[in-house]
C-alpha positions as CSV (number, residue, x, y, z in Angstrom):
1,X,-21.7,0.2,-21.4
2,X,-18.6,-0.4,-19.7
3,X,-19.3,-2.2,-16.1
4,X,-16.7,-2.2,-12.9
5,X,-15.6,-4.9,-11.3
6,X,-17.8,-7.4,-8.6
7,X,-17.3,-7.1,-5.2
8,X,-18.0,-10.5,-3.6
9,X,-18.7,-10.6,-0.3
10,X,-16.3,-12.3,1.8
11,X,-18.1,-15.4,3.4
12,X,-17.0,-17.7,6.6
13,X,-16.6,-21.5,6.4
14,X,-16.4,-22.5,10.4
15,X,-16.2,-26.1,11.6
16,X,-16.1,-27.0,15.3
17,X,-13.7,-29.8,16.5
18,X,-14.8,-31.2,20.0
19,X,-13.3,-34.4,21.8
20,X,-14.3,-35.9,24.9
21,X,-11.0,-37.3,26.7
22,X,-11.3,-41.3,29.4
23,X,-9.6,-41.8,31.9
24,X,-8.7,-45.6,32.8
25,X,-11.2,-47.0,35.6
26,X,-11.1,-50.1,37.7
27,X,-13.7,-50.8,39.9
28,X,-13.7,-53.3,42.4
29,X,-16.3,-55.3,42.2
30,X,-16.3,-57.5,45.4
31,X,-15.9,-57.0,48.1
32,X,-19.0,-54.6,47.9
33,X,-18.5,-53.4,51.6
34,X,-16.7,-49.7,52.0
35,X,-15.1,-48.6,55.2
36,X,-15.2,-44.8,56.0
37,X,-12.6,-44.1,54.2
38,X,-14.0,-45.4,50.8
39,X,-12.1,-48.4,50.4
40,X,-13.4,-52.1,49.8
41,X,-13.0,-53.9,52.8
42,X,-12.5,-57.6,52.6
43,X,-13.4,-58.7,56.3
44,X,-12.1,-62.3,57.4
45,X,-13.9,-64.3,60.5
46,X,-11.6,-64.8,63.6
47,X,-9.7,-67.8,63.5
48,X,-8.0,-70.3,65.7
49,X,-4.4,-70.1,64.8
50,X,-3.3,-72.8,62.1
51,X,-7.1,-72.2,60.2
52,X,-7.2,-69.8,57.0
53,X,-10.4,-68.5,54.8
54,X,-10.5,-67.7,51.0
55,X,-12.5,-64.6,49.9
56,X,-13.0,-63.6,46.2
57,X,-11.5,-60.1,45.1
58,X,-12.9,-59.2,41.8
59,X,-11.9,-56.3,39.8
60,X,-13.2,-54.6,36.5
61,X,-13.0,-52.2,33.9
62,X,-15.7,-50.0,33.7
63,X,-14.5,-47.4,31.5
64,X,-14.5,-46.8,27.6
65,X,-10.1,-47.5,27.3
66,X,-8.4,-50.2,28.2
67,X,-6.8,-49.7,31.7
68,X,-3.2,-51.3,32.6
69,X,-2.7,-51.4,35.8
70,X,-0.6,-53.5,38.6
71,X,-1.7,-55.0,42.3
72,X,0.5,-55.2,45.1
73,X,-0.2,-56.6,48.5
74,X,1.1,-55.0,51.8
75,X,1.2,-57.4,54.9
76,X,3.4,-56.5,58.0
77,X,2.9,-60.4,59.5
78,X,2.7,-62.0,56.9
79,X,-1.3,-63.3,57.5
80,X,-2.1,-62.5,54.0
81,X,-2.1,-64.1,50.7
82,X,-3.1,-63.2,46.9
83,X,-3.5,-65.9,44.0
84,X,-4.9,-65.0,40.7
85,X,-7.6,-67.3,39.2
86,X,-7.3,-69.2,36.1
87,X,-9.2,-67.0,33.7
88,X,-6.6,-64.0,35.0
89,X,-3.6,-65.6,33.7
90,X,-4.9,-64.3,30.1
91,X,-4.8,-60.9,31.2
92,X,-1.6,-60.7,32.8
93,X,1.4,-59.5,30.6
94,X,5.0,-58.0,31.0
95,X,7.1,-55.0,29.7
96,X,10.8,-53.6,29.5
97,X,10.9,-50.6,31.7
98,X,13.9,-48.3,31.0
99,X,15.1,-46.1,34.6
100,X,18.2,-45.4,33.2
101,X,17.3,-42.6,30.1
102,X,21.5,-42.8,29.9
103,X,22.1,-46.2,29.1
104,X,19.7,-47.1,27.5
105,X,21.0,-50.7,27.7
106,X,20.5,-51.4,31.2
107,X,17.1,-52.1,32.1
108,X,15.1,-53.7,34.9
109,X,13.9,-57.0,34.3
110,X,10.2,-57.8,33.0
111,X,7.4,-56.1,35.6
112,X,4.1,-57.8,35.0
113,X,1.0,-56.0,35.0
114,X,-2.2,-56.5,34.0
115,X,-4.6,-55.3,30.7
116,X,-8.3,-54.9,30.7
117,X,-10.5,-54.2,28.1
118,X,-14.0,-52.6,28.3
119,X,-16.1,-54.9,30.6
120,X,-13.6,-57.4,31.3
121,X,-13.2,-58.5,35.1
122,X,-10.2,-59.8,36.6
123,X,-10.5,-62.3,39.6
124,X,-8.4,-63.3,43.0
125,X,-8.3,-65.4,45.8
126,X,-7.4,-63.5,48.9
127,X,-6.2,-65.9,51.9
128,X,-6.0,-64.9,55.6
129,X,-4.1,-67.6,57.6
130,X,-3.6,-66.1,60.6
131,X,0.1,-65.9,62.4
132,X,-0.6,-63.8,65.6
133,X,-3.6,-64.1,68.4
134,X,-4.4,-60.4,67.5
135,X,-6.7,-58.0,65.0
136,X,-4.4,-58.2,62.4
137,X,-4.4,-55.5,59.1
138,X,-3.1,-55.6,55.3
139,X,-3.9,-53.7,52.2
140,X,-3.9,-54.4,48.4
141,X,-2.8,-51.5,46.3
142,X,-3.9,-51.1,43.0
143,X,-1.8,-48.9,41.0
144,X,-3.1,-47.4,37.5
145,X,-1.0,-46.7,33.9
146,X,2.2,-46.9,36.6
147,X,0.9,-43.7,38.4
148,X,1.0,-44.8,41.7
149,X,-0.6,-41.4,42.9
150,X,-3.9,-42.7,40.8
151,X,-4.1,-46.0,43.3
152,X,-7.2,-48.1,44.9
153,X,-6.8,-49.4,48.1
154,X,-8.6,-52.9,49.5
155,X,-8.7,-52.8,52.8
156,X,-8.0,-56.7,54.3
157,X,-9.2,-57.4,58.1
158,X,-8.7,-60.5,60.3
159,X,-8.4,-62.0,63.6
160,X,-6.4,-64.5,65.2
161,X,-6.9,-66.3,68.4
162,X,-5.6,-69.3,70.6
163,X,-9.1,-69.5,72.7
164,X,-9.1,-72.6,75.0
165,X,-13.1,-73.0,75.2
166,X,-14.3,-72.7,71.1
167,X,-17.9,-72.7,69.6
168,X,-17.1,-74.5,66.4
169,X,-19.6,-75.5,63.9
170,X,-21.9,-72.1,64.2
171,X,-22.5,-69.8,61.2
172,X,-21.6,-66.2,60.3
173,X,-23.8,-63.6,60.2
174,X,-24.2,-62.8,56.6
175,X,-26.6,-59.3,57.3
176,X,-23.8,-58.4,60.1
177,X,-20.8,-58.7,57.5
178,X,-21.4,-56.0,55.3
179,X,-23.4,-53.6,57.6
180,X,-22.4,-50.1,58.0
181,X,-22.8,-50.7,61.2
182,X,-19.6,-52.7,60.8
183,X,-17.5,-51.1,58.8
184,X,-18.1,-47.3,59.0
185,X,-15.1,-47.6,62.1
186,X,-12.1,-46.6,62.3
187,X,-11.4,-50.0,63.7
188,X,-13.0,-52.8,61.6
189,X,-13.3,-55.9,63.4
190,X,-12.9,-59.2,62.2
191,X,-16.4,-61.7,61.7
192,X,-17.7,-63.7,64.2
193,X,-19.0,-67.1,63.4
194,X,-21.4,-67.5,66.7
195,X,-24.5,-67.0,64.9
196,X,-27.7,-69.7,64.8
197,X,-29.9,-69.0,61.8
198,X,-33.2,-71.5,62.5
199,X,-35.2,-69.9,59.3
200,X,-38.7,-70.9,58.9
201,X,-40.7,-72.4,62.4
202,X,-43.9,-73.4,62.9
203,X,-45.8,-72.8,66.2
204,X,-45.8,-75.5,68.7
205,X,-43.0,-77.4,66.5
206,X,-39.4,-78.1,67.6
207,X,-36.8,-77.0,65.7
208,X,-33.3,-78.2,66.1
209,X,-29.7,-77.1,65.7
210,X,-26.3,-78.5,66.7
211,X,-22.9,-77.5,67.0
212,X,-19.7,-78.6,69.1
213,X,-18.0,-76.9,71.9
214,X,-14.0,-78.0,72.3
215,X,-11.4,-77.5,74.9
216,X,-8.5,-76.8,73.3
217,X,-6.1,-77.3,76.0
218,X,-4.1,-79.8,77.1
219,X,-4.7,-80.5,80.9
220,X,-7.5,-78.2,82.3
221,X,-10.8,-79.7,82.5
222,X,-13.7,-77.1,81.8
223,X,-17.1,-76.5,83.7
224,X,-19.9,-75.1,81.4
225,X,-22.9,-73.6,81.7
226,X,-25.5,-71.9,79.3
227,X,-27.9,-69.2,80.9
228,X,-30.9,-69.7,78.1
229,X,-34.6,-68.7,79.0
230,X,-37.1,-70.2,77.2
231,X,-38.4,-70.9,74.0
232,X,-35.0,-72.0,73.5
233,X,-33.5,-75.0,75.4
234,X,-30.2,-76.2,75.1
235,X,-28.8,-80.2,75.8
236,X,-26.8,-80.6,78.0
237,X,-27.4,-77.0,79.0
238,X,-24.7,-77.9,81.9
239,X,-21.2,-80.1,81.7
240,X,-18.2,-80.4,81.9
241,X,-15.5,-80.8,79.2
242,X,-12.0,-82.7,80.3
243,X,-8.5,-81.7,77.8
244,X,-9.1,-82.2,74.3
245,X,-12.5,-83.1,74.0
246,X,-15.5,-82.5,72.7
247,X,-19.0,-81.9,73.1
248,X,-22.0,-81.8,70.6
249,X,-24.7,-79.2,71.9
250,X,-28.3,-79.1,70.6
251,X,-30.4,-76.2,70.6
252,X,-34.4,-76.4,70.4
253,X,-36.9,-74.1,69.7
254,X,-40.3,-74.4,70.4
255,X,-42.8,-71.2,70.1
256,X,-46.9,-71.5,71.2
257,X,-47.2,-68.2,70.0
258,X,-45.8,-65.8,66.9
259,X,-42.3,-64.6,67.3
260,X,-39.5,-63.5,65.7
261,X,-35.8,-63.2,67.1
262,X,-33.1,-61.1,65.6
263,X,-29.4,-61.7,66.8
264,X,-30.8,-62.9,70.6
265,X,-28.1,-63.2,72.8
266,X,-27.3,-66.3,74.8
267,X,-24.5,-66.7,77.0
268,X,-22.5,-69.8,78.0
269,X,-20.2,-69.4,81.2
270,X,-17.2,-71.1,81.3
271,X,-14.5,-71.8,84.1
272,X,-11.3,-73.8,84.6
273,X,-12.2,-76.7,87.5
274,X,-10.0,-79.3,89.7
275,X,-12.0,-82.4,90.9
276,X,-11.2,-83.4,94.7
277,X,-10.4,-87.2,92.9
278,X,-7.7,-87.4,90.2
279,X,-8.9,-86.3,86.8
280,X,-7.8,-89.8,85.5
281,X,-10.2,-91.7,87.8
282,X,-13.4,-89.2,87.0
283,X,-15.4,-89.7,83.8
284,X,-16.7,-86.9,81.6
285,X,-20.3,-85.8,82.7
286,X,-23.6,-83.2,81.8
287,X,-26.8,-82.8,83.0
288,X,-28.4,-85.3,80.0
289,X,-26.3,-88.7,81.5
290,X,-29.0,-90.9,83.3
291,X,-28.4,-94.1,85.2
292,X,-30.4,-97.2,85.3
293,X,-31.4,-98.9,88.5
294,X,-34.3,-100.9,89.7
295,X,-36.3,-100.5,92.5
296,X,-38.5,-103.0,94.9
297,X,-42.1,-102.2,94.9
298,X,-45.1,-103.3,96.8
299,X,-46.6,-105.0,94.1
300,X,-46.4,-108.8,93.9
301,X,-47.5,-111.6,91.5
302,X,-49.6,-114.7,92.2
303,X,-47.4,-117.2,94.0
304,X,-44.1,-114.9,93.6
305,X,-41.7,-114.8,96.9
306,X,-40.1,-111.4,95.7
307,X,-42.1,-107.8,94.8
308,X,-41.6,-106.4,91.4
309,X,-39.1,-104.6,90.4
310,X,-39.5,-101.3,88.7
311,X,-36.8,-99.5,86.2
312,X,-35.7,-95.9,86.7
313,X,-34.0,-93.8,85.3
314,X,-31.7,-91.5,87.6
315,X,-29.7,-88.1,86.5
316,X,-26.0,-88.7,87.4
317,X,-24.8,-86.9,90.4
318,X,-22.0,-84.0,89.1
319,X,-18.8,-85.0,90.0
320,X,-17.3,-83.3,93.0
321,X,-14.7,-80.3,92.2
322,X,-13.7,-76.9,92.8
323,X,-13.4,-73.9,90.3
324,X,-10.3,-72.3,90.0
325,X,-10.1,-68.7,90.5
326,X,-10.2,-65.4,88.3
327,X,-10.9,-68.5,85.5
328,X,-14.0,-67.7,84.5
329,X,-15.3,-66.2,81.4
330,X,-18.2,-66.0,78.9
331,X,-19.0,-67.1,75.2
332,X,-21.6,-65.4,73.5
333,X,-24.1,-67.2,70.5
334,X,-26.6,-65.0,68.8
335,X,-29.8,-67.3,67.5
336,X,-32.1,-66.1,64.9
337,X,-35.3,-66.7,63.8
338,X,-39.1,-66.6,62.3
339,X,-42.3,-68.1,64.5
340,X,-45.6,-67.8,62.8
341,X,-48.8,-69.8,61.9
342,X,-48.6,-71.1,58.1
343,X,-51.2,-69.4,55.6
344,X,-52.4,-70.3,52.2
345,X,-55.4,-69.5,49.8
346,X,-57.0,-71.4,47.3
347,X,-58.6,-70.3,44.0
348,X,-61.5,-72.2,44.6
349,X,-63.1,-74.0,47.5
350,X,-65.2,-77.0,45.3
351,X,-63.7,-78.9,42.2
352,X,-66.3,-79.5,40.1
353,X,-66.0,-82.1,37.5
354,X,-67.8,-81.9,33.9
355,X,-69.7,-85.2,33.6
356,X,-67.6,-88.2,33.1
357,X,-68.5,-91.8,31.9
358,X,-67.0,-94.9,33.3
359,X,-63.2,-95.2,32.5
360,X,-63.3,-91.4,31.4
361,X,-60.0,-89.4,32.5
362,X,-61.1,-85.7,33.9
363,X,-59.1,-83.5,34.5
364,X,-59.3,-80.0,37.3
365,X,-56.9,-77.8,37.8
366,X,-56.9,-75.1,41.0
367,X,-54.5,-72.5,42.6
368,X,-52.8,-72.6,46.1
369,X,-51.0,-69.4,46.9
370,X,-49.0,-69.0,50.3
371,X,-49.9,-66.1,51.9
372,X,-47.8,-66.3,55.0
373,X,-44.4,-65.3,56.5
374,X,-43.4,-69.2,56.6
375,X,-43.1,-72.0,54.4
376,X,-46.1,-73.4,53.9
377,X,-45.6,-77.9,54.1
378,X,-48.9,-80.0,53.2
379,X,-50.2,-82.8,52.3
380,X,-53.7,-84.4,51.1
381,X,-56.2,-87.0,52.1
382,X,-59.3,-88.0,50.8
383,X,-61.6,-87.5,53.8
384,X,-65.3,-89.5,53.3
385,X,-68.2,-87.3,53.4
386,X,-70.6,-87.3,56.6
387,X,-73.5,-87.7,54.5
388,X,-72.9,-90.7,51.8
389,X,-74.4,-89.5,48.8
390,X,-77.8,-91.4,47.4
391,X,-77.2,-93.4,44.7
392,X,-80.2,-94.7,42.4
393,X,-79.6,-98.2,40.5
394,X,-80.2,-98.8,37.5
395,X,-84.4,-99.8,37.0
396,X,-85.1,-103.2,35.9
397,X,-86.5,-102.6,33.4
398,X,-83.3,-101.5,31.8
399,X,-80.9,-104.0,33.0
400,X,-83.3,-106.4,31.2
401,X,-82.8,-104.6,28.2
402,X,-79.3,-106.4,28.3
403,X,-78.9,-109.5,31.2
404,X,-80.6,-112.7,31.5
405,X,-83.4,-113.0,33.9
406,X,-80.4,-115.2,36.2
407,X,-78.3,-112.4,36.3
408,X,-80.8,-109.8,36.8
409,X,-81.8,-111.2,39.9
410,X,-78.8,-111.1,41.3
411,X,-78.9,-107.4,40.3
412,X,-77.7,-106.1,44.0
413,X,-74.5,-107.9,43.6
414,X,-73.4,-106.5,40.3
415,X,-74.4,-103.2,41.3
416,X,-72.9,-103.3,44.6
417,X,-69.6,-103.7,42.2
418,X,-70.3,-100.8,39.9
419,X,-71.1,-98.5,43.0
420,X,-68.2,-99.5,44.6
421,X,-65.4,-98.7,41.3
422,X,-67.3,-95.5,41.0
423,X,-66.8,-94.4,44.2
424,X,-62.6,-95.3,44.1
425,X,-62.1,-94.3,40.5
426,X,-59.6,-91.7,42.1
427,X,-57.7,-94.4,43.9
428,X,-57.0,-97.2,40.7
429,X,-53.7,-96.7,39.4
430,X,-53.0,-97.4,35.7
431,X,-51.4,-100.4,36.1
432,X,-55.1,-101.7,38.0
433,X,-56.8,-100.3,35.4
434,X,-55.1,-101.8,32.9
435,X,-56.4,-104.7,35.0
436,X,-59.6,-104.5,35.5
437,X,-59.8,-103.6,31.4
438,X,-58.5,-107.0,30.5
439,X,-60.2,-108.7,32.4
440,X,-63.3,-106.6,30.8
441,X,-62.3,-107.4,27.7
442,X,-63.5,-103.8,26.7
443,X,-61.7,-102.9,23.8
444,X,-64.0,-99.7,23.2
445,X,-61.9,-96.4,23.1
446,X,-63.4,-93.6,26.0
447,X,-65.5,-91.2,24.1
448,X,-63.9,-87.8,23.9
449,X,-66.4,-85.4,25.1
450,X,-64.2,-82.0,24.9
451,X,-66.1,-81.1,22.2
452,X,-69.2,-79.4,22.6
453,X,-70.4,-79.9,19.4
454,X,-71.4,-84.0,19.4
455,X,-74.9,-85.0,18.9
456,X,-76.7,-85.6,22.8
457,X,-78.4,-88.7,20.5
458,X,-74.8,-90.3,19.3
459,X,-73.3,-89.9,23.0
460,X,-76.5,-91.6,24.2
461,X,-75.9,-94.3,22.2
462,X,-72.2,-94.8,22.8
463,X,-72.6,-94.8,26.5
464,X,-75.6,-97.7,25.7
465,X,-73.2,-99.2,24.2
466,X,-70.4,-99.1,26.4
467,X,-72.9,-100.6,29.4
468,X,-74.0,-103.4,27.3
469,X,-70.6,-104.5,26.4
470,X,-69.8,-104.1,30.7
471,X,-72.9,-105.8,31.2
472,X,-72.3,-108.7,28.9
473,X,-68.8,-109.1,30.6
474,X,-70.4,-109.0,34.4
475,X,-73.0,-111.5,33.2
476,X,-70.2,-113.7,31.9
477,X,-68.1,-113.7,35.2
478,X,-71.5,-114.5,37.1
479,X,-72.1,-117.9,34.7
480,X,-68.4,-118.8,35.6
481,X,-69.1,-117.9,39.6
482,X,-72.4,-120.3,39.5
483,X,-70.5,-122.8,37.7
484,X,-67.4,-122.9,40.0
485,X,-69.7,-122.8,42.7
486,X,-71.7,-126.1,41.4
487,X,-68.8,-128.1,41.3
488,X,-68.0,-127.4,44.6
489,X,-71.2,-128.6,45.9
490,X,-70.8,-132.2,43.3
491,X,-67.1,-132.4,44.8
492,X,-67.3,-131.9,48.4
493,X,-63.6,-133.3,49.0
């Protein structure tokens, strides 16, 4: 039987090839803050002219390649600086790049850039020294694989000023930096620093902060003025402030009740002044100078031709002057801060202590949590009880057991001394204790009573023990008191 030929079915062998393609990131990590527009901003306070600021600019690769990619700052005045960190240097390196795909000979020198793998950060020092009294802008431009299309931007913001009256020593803002409220503008404005964080107050406590106020000119003489409403005070809330100087102002805060103040506005007028007497011949004043003087009374004493004399203290009349015209302006500081009653809870309310023989360490340990908006400060003290607990003595019968009949009656004395170290066991220190056991001469080891397993008849015994051996002792120091006494009475000189 003759068979034809197979016909094998033609079968399909399919594979599927996929890829997934990266593009190079950097991120910037700080500044966190994003105008509008979606750039970083870096925001720099306003500053007297001469004064700079350092901010951190901190870039990183957050992507799967490693991204090259170049920086380059744009700065019209010339109020901007950038300076790479130490740990940058290692990722900064440099290329031939050929523009000329004629000659290939001529090239452009070396252009640095810089390489990031995954993860790595790259780190900068951005300066803002400012060169103008006005709002002054620059940009940093980050340019990736030489595509400058594919850029970041960092927006840099800052403010210089030649102010003649100056608030210096106050704090920025640190909530008011980065708010939206800030930076989602077309304009950004530079930070203020004329911010007064107090923190943490208690009611019916003062708190105190300082800073200096300055005129910055060279002739004028300055009249001042803060309009503040209580709880806050300020000293000296009025002055004046002659060319050049300065003036250290301190604000208090003092609260009977639960507050809290968020960015409260206080304003301080200022205004150029002439005095009627040349400025040479008038010294500087505010409202806290006082002046000594004494004053005749109508008292006298025995046999005295003149009355006493009484000191007081006088304010010092304002010196006489005029304010100049269209001089005046204002300075503004915001104060902040928290007014409330501290709080706390404790696990327990009574520490109960397991009993303890004499020289016996116990130990309790309890929980305080604070529960309130403030920080909570305390303290302790051992405060005696109303009632003084009833102590029994020992019967005689058992001090017998161990003393002589001299020393047992004179019983009330030795357990006037026992009573008395068990009721300040809590204030011996270890070096009196140490003490009072050589003196003792007790050489006995404190029974261990953690474990709950010991024989009630064995620590019966070992506390017998341990009061004969403190008995004998006590018995021996009242022998050497009756003797010492004895030869006082033979030797009366």
């Amino acid at each position: 039987m003759k068979t034809g030929p197979v016909k094998i079915k033609p079968q399909h062998l399919t594979f599927t090839i996929s890829g997934k393609g990266h593009e190079p990131q950097v991120t910037v990590v700080c500044p966190s803050a994003r105008s509008q527009r979606g750039n970083a901003v870096l925001r720099f306070k306003r500053l007297q002219l001469g004064d700079s600021e350092m901010l951190p600019l901190v870039f990183r690769n957050n992507g799967i390649v490693p991204v090259k990619f170049t920086v380059h700052l744009e700065d019209e005045q010339g109020a901007f600086f950038m300076k790479a960190r130490k740990a940058t240097f290692k990722t900064f390196h440099t290329e031939d790049v050929e523009e000329d795909s004629i000659e290939n000979v001529s090239k452009h020198p070396k252009q640095p850039f810089l390489l990031l793998h995954h993860g790595q950060v790259a780190e900068f020092d951005v300066i803002f020294k400012p060169t103008l009294a006005q709002h002054l802008e620059g940009r940093i431009c980050v340019s990736v694989e030489s595509i400058y299309s594919n850029k970041t931007q960092i927006e840099l913001v800052g403010e210089g000023h030649e102010d003649e009256f100056t608030l210096d020593g106050l704090e920025e803002d640190t909530k008011e930096r980065n708010a939206e409220s800030s930076v989602k503008k077309d304009i950004i404005d530079a930070v203020r620093a004329n911010h007064i964080q107090f923190g943490d107050c208690h009611i019916g406590k003062h708190c105190r902060r300082t800073f200096t106020i300055t005129n910055r000119t060279r002739t004028k003489v300055m009249h001042f003025e803060w309009e503040a409403d209580a709880p806050f005070q300020f000293s000296p809330k009025v002055g004046h402030l002659h060319p050049g100087c300065a003036k250290s102002i301190t604000v208090t805060l003092k609260s009977d009740v639960p507050a809290t103040f968020r960015r409260h506005l206080v304003k301080c007028k200022v205004a150029e002044i002439n005095f009627e007497l040349p400025q040479m011949k008038v010294e500087d004043w505010d409202d806290k100078m006082r002046v000594v003087t004494w004053k005749d009374t109508t008292r006298k004493l025995p046999g005295a031709r003149w009355p006493i004399k009484e000191r007081v203290l006088e304010a010092v009349p304002e010196p006489a002057h005029t304010v100049v015209e269209e001089s005046s302006r204002e300075a503004e500081v915001y104060l902040s801060a928290l007014v409330a009653y501290a709080e706390f809870e404790l696990s327990t309310a009574v520490v109960q202590f397991t009993d303890t023989f004499p020289f016996q360490t116990r130990t309790a340990t309890f929980t305080m949590h604070n529960t309130g908006k403030v920080a909570l400060e305390y303290s302790w003290e051992k405060v005696g009880d109303s009632e003084k607990a009833v102590m029994k003595p020992y019967s005689k019968t058992l001090m017998c057991k161990f003393l002589s009949s001299d020393t047992v009656r004179h019983r009330r004395k030795l357990l006037r001394h026992f009573w008395w170290q068990q009721e300040h066991r809590f204030e011996m220190q270890p070096s009196a204790l140490l003490e009072q056991q050589r003196l003792a001469k007790l050489r006995a080891k404190p029974l261990q009573l953690d474990s709950e397993e010991e024989d009630s008849e064995e620590k019966e015994q070992d506390f017998l023990e341990q009061l004969q051996q403190y008995c004998e002792q006590l018995q021996l120091d009242f022998e050497e008191e009756e003797e010492d006494s004895e030869e006082k009475e033979q030797d009366p000189g």
